[in-house]
VMD Tcl script that draws the C-alpha trace (Angstrom):
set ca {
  {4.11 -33.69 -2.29}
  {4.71 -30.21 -2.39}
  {7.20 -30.44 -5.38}
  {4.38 -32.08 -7.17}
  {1.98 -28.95 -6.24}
  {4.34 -26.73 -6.90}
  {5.47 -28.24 -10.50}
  {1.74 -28.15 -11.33}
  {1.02 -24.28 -10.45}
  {4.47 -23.68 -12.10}
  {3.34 -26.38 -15.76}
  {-0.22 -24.50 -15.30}
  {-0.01 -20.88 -14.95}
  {3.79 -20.15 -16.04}
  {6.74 -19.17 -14.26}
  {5.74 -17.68 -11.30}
  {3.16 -18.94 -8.68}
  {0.01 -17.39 -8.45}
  {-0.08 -17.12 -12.45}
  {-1.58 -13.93 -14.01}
  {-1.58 -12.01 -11.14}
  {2.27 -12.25 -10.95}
  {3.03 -11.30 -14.62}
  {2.40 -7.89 -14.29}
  {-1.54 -8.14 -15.09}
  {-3.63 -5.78 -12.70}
  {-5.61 -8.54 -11.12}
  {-8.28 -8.97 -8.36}
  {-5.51 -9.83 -5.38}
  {-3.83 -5.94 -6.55}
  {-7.28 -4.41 -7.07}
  {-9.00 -5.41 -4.25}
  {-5.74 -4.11 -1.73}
  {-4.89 -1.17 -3.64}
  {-8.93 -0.27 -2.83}
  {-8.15 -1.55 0.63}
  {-5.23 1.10 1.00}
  {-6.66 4.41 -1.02}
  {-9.37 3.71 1.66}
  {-7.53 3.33 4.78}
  {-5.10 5.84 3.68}
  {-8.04 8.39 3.48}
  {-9.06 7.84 6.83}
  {-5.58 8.74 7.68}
  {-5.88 11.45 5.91}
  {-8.62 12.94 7.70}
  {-10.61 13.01 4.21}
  {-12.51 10.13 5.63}
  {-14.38 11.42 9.17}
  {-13.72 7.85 11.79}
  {-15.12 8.22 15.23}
  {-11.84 7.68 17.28}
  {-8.38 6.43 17.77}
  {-9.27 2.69 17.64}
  {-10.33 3.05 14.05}
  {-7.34 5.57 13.05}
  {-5.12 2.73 14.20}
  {-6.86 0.19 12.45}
  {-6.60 2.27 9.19}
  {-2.88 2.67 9.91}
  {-2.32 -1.47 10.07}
  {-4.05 -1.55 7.03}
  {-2.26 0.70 5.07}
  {0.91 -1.04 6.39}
  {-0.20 -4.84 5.55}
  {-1.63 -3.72 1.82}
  {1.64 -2.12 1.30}
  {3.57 -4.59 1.73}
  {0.88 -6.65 0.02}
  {1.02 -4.68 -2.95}
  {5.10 -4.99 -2.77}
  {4.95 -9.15 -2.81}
  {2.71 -8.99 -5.49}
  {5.12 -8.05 -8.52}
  {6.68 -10.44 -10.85}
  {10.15 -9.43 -9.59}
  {10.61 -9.24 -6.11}
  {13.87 -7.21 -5.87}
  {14.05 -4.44 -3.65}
  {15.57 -1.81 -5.43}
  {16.11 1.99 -4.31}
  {13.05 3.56 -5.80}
  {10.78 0.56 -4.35}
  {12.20 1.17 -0.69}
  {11.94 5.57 -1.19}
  {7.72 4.91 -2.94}
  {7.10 2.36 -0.15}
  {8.69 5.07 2.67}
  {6.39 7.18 1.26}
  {2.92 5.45 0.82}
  {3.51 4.24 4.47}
  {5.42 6.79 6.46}
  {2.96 9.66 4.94}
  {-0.52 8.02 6.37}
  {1.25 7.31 9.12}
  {2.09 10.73 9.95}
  {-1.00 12.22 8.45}
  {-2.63 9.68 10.98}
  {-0.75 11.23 14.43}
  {-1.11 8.01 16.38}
  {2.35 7.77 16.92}
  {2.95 10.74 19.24}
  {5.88 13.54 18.03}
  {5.95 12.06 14.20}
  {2.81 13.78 13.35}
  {2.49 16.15 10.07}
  {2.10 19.96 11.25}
  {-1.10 20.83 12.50}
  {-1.47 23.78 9.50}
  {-0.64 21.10 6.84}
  {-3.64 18.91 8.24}
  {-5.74 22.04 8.60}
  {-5.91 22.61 5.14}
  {-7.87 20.21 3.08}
  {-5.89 21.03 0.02}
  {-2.44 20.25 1.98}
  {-3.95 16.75 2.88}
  {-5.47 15.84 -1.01}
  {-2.19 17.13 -2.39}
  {-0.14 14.69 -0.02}
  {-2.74 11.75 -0.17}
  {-1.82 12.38 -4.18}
  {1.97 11.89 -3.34}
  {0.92 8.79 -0.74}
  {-1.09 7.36 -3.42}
  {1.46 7.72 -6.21}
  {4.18 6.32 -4.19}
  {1.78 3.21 -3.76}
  {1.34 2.69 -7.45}
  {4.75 3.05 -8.28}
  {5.92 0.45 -5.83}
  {3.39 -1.79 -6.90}
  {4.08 -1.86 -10.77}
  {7.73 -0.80 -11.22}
  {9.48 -3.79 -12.04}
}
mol new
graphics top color blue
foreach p $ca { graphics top sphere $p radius 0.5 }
foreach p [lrange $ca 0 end-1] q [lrange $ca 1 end] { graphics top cylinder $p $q radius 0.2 }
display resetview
């Protein structure tokens, strides 16, 4: 049975399940997480005002899971060097921007400074689409 699904997706939508979305197209699945992560990775930021820590950690998981969404979504799943350094970076950045893990925090005069947290939200958020699209 699941041969016979699986040679249909495959005779249907090409060479890679899940069809458009995995041949390097910028579909609804990568649109709809990559707006998923810019905002969650705001509210790490700080650009985004949340009322407490509950929500900060929420924002945190979800910059995590679309990560790693946003990794599995490519045409060629390989793992290479400059996936592993952009995916460090959109995921160790929020989290550290973030300060719910206590003593891996970003300095308190980087977070202080609105243009300290754009310019690194910039980096975050270039590391994100790099990962996502380099193939």
């Amino acid at each position: 049975m699941v041969r016979r699904v699986g040679g249909f997706v495959k005779s249907r939508y090409g060479q890679h399940y899940g069809g458009i979305a995995k041949k390097g197209s910028f579909g609804p699945i990568e649109a709809g997480t990559f707006i998923a992560w810019v905002v969650a990775s705001l509210a790490c930021f700080g650009l985004i005002a949340l009322p407490d820590l509950t929500y900060q950690t929420l924002a945190v998981v979800m910059v995590i899971i679309s990560s790693i969404i946003l990794l599995a979504q490519k045409a060629q799943i390989k793992f290479t060097a400059l996936e592993m350094v952009c995916f460090a970076i959109s995921v160790i950045l929020p989290i550290m921007a973030s300060g719910v893990i206590g003593g891996f925090a970003l300095p308190t005069d980087w977070m202080a400074n609105a243009w300290s947290k754009i310019g690194l939200w910039s980096l975050s958020a270039v590391g994100t689409v790099v990962m996502a699209y380099q193939d």
